[in-house]
N, CA, C and O atoms as a GROMACS GRO file, in nm:
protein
  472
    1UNK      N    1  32.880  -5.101  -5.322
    1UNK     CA    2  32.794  -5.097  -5.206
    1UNK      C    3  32.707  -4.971  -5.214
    1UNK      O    4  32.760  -4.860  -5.219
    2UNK      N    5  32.573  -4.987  -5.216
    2UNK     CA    6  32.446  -4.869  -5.232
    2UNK      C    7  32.432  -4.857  -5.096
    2UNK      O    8  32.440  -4.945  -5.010
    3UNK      N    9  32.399  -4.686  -5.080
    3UNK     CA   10  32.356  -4.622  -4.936
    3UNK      C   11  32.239  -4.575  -4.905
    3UNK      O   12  32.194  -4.461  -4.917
    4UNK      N   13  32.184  -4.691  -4.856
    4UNK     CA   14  32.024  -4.717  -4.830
    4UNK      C   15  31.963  -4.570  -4.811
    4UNK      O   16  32.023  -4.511  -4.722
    5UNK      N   17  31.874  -4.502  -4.862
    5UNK     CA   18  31.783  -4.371  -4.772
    5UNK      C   19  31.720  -4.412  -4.675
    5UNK      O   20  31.650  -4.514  -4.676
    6UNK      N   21  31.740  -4.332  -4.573
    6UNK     CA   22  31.632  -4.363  -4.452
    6UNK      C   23  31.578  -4.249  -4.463
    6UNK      O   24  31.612  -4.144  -4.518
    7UNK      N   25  31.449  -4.298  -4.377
    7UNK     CA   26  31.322  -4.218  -4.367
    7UNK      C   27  31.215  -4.213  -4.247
    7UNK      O   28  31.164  -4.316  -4.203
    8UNK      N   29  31.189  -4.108  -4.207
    8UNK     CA   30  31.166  -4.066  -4.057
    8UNK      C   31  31.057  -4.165  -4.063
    8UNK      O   32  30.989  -4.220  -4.149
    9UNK      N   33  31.071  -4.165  -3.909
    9UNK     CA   34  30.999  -4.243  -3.835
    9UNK      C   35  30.862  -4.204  -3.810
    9UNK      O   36  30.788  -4.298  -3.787
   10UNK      N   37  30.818  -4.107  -3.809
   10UNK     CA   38  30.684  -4.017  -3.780
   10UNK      C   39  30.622  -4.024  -3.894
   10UNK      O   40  30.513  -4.076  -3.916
   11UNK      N   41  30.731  -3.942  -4.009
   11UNK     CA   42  30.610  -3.858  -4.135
   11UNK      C   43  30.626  -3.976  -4.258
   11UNK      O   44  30.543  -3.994  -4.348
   12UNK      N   45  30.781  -4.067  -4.234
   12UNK     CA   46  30.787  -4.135  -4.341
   12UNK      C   47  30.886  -4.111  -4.443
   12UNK      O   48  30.958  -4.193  -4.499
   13UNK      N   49  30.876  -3.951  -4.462
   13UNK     CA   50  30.921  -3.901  -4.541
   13UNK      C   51  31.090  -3.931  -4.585
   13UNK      O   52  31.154  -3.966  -4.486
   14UNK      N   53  31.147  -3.925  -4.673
   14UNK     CA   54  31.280  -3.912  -4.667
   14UNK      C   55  31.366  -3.853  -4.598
   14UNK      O   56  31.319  -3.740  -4.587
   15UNK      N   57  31.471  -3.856  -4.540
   15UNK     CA   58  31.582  -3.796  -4.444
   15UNK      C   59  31.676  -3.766  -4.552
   15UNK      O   60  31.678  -3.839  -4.651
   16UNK      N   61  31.766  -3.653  -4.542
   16UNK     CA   62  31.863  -3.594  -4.601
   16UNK      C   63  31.980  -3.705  -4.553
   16UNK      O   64  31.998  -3.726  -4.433
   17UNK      N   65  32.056  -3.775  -4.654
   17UNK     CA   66  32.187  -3.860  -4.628
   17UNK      C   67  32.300  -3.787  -4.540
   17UNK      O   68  32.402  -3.846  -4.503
   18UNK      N   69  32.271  -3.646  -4.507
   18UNK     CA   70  32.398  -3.585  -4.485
   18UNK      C   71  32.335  -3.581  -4.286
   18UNK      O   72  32.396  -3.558  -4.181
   19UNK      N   73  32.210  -3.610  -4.314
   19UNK     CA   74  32.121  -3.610  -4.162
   19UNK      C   75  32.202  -3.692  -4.087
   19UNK      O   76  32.186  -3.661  -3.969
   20UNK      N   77  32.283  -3.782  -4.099
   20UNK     CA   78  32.348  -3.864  -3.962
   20UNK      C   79  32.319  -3.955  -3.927
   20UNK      O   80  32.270  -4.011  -4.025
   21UNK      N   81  32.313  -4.031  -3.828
   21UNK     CA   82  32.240  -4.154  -3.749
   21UNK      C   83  32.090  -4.096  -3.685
   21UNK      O   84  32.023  -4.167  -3.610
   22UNK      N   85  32.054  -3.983  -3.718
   22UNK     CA   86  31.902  -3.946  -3.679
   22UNK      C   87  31.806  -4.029  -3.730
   22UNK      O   88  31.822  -4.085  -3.839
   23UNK      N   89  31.718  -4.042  -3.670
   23UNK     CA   90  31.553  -4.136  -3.719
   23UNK      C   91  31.424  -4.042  -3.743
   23UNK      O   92  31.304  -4.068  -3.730
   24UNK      N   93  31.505  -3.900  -3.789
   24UNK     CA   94  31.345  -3.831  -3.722
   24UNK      C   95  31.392  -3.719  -3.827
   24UNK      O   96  31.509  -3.698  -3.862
   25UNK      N   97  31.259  -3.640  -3.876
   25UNK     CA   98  31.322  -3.480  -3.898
   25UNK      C   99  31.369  -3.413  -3.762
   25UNK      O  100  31.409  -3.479  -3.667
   26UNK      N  101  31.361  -3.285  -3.764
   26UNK     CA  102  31.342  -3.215  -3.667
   26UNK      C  103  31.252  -3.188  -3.600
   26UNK      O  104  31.258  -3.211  -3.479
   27UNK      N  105  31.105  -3.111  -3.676
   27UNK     CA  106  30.984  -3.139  -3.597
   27UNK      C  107  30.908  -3.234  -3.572
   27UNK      O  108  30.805  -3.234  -3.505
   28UNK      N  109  30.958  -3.314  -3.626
   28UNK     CA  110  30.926  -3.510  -3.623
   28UNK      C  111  30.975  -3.539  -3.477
   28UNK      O  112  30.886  -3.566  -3.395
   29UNK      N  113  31.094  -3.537  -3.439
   29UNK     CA  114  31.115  -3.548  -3.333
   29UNK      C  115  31.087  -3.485  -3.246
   29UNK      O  116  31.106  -3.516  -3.128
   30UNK      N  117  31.029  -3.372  -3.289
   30UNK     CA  118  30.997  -3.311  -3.137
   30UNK      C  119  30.850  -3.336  -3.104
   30UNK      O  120  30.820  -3.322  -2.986
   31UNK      N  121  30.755  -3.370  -3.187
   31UNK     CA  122  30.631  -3.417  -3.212
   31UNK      C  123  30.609  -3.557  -3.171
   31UNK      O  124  30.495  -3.592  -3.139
   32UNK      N  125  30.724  -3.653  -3.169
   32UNK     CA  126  30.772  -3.795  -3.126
   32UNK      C  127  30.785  -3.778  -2.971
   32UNK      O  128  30.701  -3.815  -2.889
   33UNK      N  129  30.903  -3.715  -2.945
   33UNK     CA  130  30.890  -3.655  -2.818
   33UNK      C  131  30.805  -3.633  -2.734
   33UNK      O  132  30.823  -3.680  -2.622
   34UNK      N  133  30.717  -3.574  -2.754
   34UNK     CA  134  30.567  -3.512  -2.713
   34UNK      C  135  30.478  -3.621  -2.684
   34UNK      O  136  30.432  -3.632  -2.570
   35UNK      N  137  30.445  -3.712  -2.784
   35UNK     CA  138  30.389  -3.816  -2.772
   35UNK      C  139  30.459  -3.924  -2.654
   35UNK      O  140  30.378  -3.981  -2.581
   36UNK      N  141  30.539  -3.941  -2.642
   36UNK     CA  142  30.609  -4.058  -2.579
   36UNK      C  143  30.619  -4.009  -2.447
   36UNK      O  144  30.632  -4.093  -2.358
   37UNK      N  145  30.615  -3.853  -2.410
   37UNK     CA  146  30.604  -3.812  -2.287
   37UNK      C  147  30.472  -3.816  -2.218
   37UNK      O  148  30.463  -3.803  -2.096
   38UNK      N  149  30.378  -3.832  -2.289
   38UNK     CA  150  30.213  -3.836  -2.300
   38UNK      C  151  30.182  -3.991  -2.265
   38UNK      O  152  30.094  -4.023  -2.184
   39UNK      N  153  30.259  -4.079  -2.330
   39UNK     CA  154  30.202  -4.171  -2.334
   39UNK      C  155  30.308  -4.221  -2.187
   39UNK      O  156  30.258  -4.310  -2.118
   40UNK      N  157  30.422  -4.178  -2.148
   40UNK     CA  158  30.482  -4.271  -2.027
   40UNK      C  159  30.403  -4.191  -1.908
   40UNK      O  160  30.370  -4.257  -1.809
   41UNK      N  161  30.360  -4.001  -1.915
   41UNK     CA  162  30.224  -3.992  -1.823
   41UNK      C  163  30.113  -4.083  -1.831
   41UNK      O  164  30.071  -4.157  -1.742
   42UNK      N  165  30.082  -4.072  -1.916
   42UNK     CA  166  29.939  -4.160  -1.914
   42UNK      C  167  29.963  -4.342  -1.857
   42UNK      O  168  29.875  -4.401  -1.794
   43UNK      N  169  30.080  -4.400  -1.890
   43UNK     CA  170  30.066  -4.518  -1.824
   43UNK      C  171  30.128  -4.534  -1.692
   43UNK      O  172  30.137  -4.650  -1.652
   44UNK      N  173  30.185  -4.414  -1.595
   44UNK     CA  174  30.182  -4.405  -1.510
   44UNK      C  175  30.051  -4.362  -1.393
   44UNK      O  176  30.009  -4.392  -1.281
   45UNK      N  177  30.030  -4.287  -1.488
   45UNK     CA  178  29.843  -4.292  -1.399
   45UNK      C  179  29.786  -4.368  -1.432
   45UNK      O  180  29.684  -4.382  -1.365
   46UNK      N  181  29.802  -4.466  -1.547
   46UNK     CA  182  29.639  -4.502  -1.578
   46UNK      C  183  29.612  -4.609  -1.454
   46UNK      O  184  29.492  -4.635  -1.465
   47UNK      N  185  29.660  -4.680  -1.349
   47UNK     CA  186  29.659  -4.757  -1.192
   47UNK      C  187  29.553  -4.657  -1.131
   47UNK      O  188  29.438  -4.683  -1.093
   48UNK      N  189  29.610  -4.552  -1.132
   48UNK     CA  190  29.545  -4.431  -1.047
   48UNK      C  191  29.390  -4.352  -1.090
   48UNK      O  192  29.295  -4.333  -1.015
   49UNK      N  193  29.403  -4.317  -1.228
   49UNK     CA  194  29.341  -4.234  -1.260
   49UNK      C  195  29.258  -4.296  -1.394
   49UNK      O  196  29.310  -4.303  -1.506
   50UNK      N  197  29.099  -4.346  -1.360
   50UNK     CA  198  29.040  -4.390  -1.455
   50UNK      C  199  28.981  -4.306  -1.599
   50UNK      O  200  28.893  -4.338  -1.679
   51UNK      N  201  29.058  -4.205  -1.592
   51UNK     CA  202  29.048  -4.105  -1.684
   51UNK      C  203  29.179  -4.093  -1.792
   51UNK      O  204  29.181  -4.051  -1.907
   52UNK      N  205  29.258  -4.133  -1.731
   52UNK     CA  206  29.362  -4.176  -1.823
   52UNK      C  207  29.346  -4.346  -1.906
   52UNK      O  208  29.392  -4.389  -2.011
   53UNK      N  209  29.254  -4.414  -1.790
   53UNK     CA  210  29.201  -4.569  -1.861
   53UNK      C  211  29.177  -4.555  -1.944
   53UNK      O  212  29.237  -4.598  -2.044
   54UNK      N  213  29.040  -4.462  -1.940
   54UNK     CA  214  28.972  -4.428  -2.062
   54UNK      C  215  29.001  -4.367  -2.181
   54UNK      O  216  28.914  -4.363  -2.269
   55UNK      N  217  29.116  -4.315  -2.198
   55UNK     CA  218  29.186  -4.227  -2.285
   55UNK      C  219  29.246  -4.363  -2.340
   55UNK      O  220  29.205  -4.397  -2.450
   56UNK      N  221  29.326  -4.435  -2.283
   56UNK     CA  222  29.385  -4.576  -2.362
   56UNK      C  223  29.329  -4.620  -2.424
   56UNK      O  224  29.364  -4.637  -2.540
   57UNK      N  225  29.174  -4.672  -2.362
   57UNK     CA  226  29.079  -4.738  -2.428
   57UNK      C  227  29.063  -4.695  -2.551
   57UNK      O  228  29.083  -4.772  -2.645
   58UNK      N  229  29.026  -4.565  -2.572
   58UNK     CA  230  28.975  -4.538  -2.700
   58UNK      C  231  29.079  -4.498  -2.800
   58UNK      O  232  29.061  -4.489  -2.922
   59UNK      N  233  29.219  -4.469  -2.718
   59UNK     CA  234  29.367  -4.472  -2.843
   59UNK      C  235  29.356  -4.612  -2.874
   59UNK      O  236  29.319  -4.630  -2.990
   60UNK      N  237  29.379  -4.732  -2.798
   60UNK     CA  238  29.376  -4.837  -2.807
   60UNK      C  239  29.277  -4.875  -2.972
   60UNK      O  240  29.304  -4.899  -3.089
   61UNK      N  241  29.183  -4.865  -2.903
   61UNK     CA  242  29.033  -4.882  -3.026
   61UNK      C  243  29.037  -4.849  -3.184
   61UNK      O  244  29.008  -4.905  -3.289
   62UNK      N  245  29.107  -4.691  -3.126
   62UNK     CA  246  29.100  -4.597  -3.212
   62UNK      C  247  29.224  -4.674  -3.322
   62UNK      O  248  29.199  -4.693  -3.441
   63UNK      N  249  29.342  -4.710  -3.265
   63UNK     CA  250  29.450  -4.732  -3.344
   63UNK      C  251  29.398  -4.862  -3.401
   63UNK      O  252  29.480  -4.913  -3.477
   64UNK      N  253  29.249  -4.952  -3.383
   64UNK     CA  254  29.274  -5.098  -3.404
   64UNK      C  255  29.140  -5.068  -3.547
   64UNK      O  256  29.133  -5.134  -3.650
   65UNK      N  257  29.064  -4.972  -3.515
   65UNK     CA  258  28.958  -4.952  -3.615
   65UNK      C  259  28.949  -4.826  -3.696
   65UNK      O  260  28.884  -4.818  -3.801
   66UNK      N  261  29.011  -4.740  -3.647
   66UNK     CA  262  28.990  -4.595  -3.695
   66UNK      C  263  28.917  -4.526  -3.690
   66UNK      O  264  28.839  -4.546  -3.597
   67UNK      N  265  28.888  -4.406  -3.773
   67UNK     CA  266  28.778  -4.312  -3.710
   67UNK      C  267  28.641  -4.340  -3.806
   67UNK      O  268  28.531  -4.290  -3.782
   68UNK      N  269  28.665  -4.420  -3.905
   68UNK     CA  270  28.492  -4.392  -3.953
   68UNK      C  271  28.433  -4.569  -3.933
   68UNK      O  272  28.371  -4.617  -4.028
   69UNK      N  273  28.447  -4.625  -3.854
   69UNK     CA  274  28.443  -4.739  -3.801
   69UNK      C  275  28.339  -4.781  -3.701
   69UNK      O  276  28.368  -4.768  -3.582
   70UNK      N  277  28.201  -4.839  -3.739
   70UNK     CA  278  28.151  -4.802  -3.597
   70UNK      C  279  28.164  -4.899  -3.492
   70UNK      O  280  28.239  -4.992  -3.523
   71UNK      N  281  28.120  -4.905  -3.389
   71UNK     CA  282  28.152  -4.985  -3.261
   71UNK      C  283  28.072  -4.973  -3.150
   71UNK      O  284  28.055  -4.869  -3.086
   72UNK      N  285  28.004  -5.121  -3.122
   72UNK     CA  286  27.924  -5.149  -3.034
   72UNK      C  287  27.978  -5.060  -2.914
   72UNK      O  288  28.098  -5.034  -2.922
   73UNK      N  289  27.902  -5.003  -2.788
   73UNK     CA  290  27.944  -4.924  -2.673
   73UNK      C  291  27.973  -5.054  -2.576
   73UNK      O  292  28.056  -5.033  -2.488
   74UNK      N  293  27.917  -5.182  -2.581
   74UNK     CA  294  27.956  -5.311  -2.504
   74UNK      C  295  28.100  -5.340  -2.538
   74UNK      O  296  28.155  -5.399  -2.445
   75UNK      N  297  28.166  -5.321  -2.624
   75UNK     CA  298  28.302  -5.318  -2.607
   75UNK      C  299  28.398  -5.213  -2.543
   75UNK      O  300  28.496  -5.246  -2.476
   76UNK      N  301  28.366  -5.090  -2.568
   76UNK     CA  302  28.390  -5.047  -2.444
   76UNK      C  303  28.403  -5.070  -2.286
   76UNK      O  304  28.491  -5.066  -2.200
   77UNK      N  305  28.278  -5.095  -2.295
   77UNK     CA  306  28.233  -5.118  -2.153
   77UNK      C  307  28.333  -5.290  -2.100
   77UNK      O  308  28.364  -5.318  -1.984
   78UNK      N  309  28.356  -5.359  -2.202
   78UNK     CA  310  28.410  -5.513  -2.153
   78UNK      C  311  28.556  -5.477  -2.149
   78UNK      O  312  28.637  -5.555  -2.100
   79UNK      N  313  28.594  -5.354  -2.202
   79UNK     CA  314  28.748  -5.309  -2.186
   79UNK      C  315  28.773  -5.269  -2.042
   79UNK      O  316  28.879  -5.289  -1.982
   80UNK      N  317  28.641  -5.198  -1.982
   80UNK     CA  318  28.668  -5.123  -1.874
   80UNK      C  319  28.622  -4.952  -1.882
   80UNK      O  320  28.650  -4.872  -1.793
   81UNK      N  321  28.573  -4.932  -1.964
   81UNK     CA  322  28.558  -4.780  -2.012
   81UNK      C  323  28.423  -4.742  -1.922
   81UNK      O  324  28.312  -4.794  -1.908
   82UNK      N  325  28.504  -4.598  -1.856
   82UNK     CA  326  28.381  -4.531  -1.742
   82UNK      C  327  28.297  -4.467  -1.817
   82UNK      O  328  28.370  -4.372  -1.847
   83UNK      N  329  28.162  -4.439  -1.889
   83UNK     CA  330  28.140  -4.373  -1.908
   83UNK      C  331  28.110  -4.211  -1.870
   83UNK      O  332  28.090  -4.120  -1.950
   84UNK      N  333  28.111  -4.202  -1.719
   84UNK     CA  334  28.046  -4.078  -1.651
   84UNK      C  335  28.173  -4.051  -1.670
   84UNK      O  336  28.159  -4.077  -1.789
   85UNK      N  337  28.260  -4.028  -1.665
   85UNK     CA  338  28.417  -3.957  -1.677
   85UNK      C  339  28.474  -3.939  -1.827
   85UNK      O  340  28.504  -4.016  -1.918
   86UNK      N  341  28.474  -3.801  -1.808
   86UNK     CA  342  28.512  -3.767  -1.936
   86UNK      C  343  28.577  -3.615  -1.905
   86UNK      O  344  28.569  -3.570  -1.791
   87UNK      N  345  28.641  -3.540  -2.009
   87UNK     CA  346  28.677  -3.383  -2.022
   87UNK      C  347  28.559  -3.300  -1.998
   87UNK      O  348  28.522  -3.234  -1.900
   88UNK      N  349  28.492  -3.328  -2.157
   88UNK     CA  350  28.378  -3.261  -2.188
   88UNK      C  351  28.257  -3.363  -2.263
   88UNK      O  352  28.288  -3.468  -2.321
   89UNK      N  353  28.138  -3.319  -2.253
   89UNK     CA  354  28.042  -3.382  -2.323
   89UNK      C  355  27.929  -3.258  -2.363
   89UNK      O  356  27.865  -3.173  -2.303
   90UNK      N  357  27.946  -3.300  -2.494
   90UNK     CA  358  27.828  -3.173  -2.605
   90UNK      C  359  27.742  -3.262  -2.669
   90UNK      O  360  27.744  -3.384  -2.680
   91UNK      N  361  27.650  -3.159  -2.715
   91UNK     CA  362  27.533  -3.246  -2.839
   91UNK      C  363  27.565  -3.124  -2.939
   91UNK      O  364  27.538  -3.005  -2.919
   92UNK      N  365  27.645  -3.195  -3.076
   92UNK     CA  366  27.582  -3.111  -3.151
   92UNK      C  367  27.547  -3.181  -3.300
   92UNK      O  368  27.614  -3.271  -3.351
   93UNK      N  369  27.445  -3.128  -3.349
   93UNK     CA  370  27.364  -3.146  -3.438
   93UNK      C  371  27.321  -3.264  -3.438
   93UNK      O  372  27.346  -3.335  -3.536
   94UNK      N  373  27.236  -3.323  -3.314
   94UNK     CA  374  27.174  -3.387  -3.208
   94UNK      C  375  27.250  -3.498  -3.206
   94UNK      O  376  27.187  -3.600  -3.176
   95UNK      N  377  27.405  -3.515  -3.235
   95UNK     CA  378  27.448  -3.637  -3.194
   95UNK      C  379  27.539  -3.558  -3.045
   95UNK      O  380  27.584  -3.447  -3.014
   96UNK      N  381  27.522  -3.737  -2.967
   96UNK     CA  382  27.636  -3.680  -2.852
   96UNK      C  383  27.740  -3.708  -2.831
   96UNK      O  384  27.768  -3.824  -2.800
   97UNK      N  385  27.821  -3.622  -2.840
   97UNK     CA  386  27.967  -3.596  -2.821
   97UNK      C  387  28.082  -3.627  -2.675
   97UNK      O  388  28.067  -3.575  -2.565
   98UNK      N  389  28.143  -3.679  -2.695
   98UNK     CA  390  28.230  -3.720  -2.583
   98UNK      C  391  28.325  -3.633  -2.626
   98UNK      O  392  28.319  -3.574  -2.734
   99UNK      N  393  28.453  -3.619  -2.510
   99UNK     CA  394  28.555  -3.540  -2.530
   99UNK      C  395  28.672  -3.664  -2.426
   99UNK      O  396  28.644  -3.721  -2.321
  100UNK      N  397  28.790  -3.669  -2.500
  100UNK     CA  398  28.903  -3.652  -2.346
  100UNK      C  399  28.997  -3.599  -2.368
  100UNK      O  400  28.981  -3.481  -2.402
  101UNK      N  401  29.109  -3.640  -2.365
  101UNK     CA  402  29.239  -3.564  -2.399
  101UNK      C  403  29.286  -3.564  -2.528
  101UNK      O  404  29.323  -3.456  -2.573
  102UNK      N  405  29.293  -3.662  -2.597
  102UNK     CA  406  29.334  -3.677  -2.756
  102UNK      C  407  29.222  -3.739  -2.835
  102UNK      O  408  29.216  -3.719  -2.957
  103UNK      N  409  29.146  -3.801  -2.781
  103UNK     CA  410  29.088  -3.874  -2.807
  103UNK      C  411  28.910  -3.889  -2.767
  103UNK      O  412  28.873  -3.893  -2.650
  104UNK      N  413  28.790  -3.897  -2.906
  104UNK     CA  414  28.662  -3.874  -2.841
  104UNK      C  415  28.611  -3.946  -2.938
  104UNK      O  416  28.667  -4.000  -3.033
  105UNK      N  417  28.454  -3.942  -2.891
  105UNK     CA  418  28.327  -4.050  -3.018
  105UNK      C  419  28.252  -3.961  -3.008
  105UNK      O  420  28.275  -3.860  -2.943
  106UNK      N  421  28.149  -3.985  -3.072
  106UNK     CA  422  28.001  -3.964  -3.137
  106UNK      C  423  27.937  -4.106  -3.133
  106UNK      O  424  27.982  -4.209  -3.183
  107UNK      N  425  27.778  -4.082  -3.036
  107UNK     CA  426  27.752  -4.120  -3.002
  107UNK      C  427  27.571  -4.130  -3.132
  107UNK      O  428  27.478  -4.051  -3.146
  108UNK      N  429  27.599  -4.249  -3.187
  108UNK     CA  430  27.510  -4.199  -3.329
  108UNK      C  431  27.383  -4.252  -3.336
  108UNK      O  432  27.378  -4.362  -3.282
  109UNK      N  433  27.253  -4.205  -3.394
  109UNK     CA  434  27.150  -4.216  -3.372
  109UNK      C  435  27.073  -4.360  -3.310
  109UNK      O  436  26.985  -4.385  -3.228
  110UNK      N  437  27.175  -4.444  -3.413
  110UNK     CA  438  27.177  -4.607  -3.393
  110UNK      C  439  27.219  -4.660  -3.302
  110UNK      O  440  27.200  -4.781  -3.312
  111UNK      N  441  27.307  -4.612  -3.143
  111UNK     CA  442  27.364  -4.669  -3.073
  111UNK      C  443  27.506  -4.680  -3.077
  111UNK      O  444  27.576  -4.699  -2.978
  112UNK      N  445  27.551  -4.665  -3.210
  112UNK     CA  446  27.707  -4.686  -3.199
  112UNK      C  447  27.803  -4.592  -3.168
  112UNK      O  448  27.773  -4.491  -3.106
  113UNK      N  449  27.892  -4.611  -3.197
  113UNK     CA  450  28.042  -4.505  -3.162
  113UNK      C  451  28.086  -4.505  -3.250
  113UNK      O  452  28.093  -4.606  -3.320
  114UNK      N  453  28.145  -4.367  -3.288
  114UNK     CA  454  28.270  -4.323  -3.391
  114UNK      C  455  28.371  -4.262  -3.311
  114UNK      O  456  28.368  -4.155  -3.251
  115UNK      N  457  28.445  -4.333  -3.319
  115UNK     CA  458  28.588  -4.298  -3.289
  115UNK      C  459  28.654  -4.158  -3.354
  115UNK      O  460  28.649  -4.166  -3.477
  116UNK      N  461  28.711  -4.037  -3.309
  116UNK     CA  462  28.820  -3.987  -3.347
  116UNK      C  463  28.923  -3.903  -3.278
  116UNK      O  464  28.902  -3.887  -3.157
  117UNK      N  465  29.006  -3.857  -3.316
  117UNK     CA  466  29.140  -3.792  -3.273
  117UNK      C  467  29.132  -3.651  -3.293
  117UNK      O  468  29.149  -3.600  -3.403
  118UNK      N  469  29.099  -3.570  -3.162
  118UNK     CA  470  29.130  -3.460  -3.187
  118UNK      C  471  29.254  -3.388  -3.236
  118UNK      O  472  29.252  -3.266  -3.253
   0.00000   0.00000   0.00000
């Protein structure tokens, strides 16, 4: 009988056999952690707070296309996405920049969106 390696859940990476019934490194899990506390805030507001919508929306997006992907702003908008609500909004090097919590676009000469992850 062979003793399968497991391998964290976050990085992938291999786990030490002597690691236990753990699923995680150490800073894997605490980085796992972090996230999952983020994400049970965020879907407790997002009813409340269309600023947390919008943060889904574009994790949502973000996880389905990635960041060099472009994307009509009408899909957005048919998701539900506010545009006037945001963190922050910049121009630089004349494209415009969205901001929210993890998550922002670029807004590109052509009309579209780039998705990425701060």
């Amino acid at each position: 009988m062979t003793k399968h390696n497991k391998v964290c859940r976050l990085c992938g990476e291999e786990l030490d056999i002597t690691h236990g019934n753990r699923r995680y490194h150490e800073d894997c899990a605490y980085e796992a952690k972090k996230q999952r506390s983020i994400d049970q805030y965020a879907g407790r507001s997002l009813q409340l707070d269309p600023y947390w919508r919008n943060e889904k929306i574009l994790k949502d997006l973000y996880c389905s296309y990635g960041e060099q992907h472009e994307i009509d702003p009408t899909v957005l908008k048919e998701m539900g996405f506010d545009f006037n609500i945001c963190k922050t909004k910049r121009q630089v090097n004349g494209l415009n920049q969205v901001f929210m919590h993890q998550y922002g676009f670029s807004i590109l000469q052509n009309k579209k969106i780039i998705l990425w992850k701060l």
